[in-house]
Phi, psi and omega in degrees: 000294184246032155347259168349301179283303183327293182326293178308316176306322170288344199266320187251011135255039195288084177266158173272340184273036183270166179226117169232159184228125148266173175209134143244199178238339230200323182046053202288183191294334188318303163291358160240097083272339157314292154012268190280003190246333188227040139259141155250133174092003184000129184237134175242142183256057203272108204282153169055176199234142155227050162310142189036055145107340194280184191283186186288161202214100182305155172282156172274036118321329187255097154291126181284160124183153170281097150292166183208111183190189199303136153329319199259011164312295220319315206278310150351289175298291199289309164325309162287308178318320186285283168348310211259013182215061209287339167292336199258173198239134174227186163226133179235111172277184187208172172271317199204169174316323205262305191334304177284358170253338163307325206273345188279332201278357189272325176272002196257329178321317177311218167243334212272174188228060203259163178267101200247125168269000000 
């Protein structure tokens, strides 16, 4: 997916004093040969457990839930939800590139101030 960009980027920061962070969701093999080709000494960090086998597990820190509603609801609804939790940190994943640059111009519309990677 963000192959491509990730690639320029490292290629066109090459500070030797640069600090990179990946973040995923999912951490597929792809992103970490990435990783490992353009970090040194890469350390991973992994929220929640899939110890003995089971599925993945959230740390218990971390609160979960499901809304369940229309496609054209969501930015609405992630809007109220954020509102009414003016304190809290949240992560909102997406399918694509535009999807996260629609859902960020849709909340700056908003009170929210979100950040897009």
């Amino acid at each position: 997916g963000f192959e491509p960009q990730i690639r320029r980027l490292a290629t066109e920061a090459s500070l030797p004093s640069r600090q990179t962070a990946m973040f995923s969701a999912t951490f597929p093999e792809s992103m970490q040969r990435l990783a490992d080709e353009f970090m040194r000494a890469p350390v991973q960090v992994r929220i929640g457990s899939n110890s003995g086998g089971g599925p993945p597990r959230a740390g218990a820190t971390v609160e979960q839930g499901v809304v369940f509603c229309e496609e054209r609801e969501k930015p609405r609804i992630l809007a109220s939800l954020l509102r009414n939790r003016p304190r809290s940190r949240c992560i909102v994943f997406v399918a694509t590139k535009r999807a996260c640059h629609e859902l960020a111009r849709s909340l700056r519309g908003g009170k929210a101030g979100p950040g897009r990677v």
